[in-house]
Structures are given as structure tokens and as C-alpha cells.
N, C-alpha and C positions, 0 to 999 in steps of 0.2 A: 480464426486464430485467437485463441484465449490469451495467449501472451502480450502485458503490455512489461514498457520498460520503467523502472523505479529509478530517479536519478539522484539519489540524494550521495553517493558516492562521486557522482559527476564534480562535487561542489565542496564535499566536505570528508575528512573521513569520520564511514560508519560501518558498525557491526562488529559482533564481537568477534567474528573471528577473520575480522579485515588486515588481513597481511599488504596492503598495495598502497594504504593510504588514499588517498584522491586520486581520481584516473588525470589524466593529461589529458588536453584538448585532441591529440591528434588520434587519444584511443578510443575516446568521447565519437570522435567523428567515424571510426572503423566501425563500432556497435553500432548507430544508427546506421550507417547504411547498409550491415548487415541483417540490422535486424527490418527495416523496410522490404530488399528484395527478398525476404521471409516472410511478409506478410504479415508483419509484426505496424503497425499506423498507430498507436497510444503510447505516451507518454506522460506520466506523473510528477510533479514537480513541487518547489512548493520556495518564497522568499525565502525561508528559513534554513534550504540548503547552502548554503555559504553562497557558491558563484554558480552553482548549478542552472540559475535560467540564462544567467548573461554567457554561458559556455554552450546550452543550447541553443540560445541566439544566435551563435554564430557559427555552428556547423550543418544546423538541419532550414534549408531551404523553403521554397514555396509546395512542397508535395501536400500529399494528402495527411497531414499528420492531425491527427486527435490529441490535442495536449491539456489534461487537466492541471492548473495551479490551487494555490490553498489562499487562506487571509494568513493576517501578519499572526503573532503568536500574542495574545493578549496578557495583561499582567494583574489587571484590574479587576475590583468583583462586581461591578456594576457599569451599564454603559447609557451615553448619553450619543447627542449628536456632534459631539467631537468625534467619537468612537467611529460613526457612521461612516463621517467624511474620511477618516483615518484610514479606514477600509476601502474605499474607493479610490484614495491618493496608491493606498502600497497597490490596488490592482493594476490599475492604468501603469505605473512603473513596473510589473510585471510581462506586462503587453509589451512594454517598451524593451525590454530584458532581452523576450522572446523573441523580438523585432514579427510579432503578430499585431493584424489589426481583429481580432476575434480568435478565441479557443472554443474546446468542448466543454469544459467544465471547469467547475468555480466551487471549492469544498472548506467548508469553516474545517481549520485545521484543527482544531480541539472543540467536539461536541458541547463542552460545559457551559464553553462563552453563550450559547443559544437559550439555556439553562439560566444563567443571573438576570440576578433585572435590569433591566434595557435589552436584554437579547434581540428583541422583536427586532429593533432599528437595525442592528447588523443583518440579520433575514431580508427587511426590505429592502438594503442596500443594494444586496444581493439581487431580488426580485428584479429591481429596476433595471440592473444591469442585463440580465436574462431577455425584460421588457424590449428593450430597444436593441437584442439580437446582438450582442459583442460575445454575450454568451451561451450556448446552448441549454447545458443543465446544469442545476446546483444541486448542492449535498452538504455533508457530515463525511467526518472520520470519526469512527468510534471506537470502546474497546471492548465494552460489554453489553449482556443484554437489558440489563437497567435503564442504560443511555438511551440503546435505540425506543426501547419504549415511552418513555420521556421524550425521545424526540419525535416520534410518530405519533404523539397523543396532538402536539402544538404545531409543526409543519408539515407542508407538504414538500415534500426533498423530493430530486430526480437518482439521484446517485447518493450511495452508504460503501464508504471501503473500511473494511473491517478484518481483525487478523482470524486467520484460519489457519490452522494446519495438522501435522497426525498427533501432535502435543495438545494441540489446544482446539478441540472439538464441541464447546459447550453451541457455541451458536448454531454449528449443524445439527446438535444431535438434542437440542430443547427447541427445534421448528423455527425457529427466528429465520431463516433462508427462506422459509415455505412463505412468512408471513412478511417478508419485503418484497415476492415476487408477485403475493396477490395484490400486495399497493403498486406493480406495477414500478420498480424501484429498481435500477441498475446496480448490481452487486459488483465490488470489488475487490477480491482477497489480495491484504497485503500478509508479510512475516508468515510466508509459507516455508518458509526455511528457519524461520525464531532467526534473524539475522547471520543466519550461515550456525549457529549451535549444534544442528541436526545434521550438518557435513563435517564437522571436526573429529579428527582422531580423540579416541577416548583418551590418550595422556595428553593430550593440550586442551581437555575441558577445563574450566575452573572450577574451585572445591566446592563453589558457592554453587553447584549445583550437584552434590553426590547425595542429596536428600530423593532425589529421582534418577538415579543410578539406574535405578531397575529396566526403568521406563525406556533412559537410553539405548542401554544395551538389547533389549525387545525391539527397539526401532532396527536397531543393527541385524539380529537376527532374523528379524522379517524379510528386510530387503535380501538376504542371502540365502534364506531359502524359497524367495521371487526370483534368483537369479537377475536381482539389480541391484545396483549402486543404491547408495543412502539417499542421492538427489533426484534419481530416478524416482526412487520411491515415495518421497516429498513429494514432489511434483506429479507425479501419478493421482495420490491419494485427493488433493486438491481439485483436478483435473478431472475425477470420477465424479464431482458436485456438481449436479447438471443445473442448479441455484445459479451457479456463478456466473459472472458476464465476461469478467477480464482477472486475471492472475499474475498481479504486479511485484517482477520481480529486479532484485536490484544487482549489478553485476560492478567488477571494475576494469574487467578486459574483456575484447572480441571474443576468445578462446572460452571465458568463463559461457559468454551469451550463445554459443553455437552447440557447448553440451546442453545446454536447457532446452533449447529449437532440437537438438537431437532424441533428447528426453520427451519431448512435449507430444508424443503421439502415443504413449504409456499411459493406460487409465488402468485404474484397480477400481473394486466394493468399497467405498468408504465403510459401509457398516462391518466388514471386517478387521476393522482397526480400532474398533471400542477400547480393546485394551491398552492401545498406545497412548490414549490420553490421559491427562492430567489436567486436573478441574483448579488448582491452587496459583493463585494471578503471580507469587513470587516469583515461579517460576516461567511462567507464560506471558506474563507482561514486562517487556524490556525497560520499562519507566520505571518499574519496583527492584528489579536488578540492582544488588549492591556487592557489590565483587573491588 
């Protein structure tokens, strides 16, 4: 099962087109155990989602779950061994969050920090942690192919979550999958949905995106003469990347997470979807979003 779960809705509300606000703890706890007897075991997390670990901690048990968290969010353009310790104090409070004594994975939340100088000391904080088995594998989140280059020139990462989807196709379609699988590098697609954009009715898009009108409405017509749904065919298209390892997605209710688990056996051609994309980060990169 390719499906992991994205909880930053657990904690905070996200997405543009998040009608629910923050899930409640009690719906928090119907996803995980739905998505567990589905064969769903990864979980995504990160300090930065408001309560989302401390709400983790306290519905999902001792099972088998795989849970990656991130570092804090740094402010700073250069780092020292304050920075280090800094990093190791928010992980262990993480652990603590989660009421785990070890995860799967440990990802600098923004690639850049790795990038300024003192990066290194946050990596080897990292390492050490790995060292003495609290943590399986470390990584990066990234947004482009700049980054991962730059960051696969200087470390050696276990894991890269990166966004993918039938919008935003550069990383699949300029080899960058081919060339994290030959480093042997766990791929993770996050914003296979562009934060739910690609499931909204076209009158409740915002105007701040009718520069790629076109592009929408081609996603709409695709999945309709697929005879599927807009989420179907998201998630298909993602799904047909035989690159990927896990396709982290982020839900606010049971109901949302059972059409995806029902979606999730749908694979399409990615390379029939050349047209669907758009190469311009305005619109593909939710950070540059200004609506």
C-alpha cells in the first residue's frame, strides 16, 4: 500500500479548499484505524502542525506504525551548535508528543537550512540520532529540482518527499525520480491533490488562479472521458509512478480517507498527462500562493 496519511489537518487547519477546519480527536482516531485495517502503517507529521503529534499520541497505540516527523522550522541564515542542540531538544519532545520511543524517519522540514552555513551540524545531529537507532532514516523535503541537487551533491539522505502531481510534473518528467532511485533514496509524493485545488468545483476556485484556467478544465475533462472522478484521477496519475514509495495524503474525515483507499487501486500512463502540466511554481507551489 502506497498510501501513507498526511496529518497536518490533525492539528491545524490546511488547504485551500479545507471546509472542516481541524479534524477533532475522535475523527483523528476513526482515520487511523481505518486506515491501519487497510493496510495503510505511515504516518507524516511534523512540530509545526499545531497539536497534530500530541493528538497522534494519543489515539494511535503500540501497532506497527511507521511515523516520520520533521525539525523545527528554522528562522535563521546560518547555524551554529545552539542550532544543533535545538534540533535534538524539539526531536526528543516530538517522541515525547508521539508517546514513541523511536520512529521511521526524521526529515529537515525545509531543505534550505541544509544549504546555509552551519547546515552540516544540523545533518550530523541528525546522523547521531539515526547512529544510536531512535531513528531509522533521515531526509529532506523539497520543492524543486535545484534543491535535490544541491542536496545530493553534499549528503547522503535515506528519504526525499517531494510534491508531485498531474499539475506539477517537472520532477517526473526532467528524470529526477529515476535519479533518487538509483541513490537508492525512498521517494515520497506529497500535494498530489495541490492541497485539494484539483477536487474543487470550478466556481469556488480562486481568481488567483484563472491564468491556468485551461489547464484546470483539461484535468476535468480528462477524468470524464476516464470515466472518473477529479480524485480518482489525481490519485491514479500519482499512483502510475512506479518511482514512488508512499503517496502522502492528507484527509479531515473517515469518509474523505475511504474514497482515497477506494480510489487507490486506479493507475493510469503518467506520460499521457504531459498536457496537464504546468511548469510555473505560482501556481504549483502553495508557498508562492497569494490569493
Amino acid at each position: 500500500m502506497k498510501i501513507a496519511i498526511g496529518s497536518a489537518q490533525f492539528g491545524m487547519d490546511y488547504g485551500v479548499s479545507n471546509k472542516y477546519g481541524k479534524s477533532d480527536k475522535s475523527e483523528v482516531l476513526k482515520i487511523v484505524r481505518y486506515a491501519y485495517k487497510n493496510g495503510v502503517n505511515l504516518i507524516d507529521t511534523a512540530p509545526s502542525y499545531g497539536h497534530s503529534e500530541k493528538t497522534l499520541g494519543e489515539v494511535i497505540n503500540n501497532q506497527n506504525w511507521k511515523i516520520i516527523t520533521k525539525t523545527p522550522i528554522f528562522s535563521d541564515n546560518y547555524f551554529d551548535k545552539s542550532h544543533s542542540q535545538y534540533l535534538r531538544k524539539s526531536f526528543y519532545q516530538s517522541l515525547s508528543n508521539l508517546g514513541q520511543k523511536n520512529i521511521y524517519g526524521f526529515l529537515i522540514h525545509s531543505c534550505e537550512d541544509l544549504l546555509k552555513p552551519g547546515g552540516k551540524l544540523l545533518f550530523q545531529q541528525m546522523e547521531s540520532l539515526k547512529a544510536v537507532g531512535i531513528i531509522k532514516k533521515i531526509g529532506v523535503s523539497v520543492y524543486n529540482s535545484n534543491q535535490i541537487e544541491s542536496i545530493l551533491e553534499k549528503y547522503d539522505i535515506d528519504i526525499i518527499q517531494l510534491p508531485i502531481n498531474i499539475f506539477d510534473q517537472h520532477l517526473f518528467l526532467d528524470g529526477w525520480l529515476d535519479k533518487l532511485k538509483n541513490n537508492n533514496i525512498e521517494i515520497h509524493a506529497r500535494s498530489v491533490f495541490l492541497q485539494g485545488l484539483l477536487l474543487m468545483q470550478p466556481e469556488a476556485i480562486p481568481k488567483y488562479f484563472l491564468p491556468i484556467k485551461e489547464k484546470i478544465e483539461l484535468f476535468s475533462e480528462s477524468a470524464r472521458n476516464l470515466s472518473l472522478s477529479k480524485l480518482e484521477l489525481a490519485l491514479a496519475y500519482v499512483n502510475g509512478i512506479s518511482e514512488i514509495d508512499s503517496i502522502i495524503v492528507g484527509v479531515n474525515t473517515v469518509t474523505q480517507f475511504q474514497e482515497i483507499i477506494n480510489a487507490n487501486k486506479i493507475k493510469v500512463e503518467p506520460l499521457d498527462f504531459i498536457e496537464n502540466s504546468t511548469k510555473n511554481p505560482k501556481f504549483t507551489q502553495p508557498s508562492l500562493w497569494k490569493m
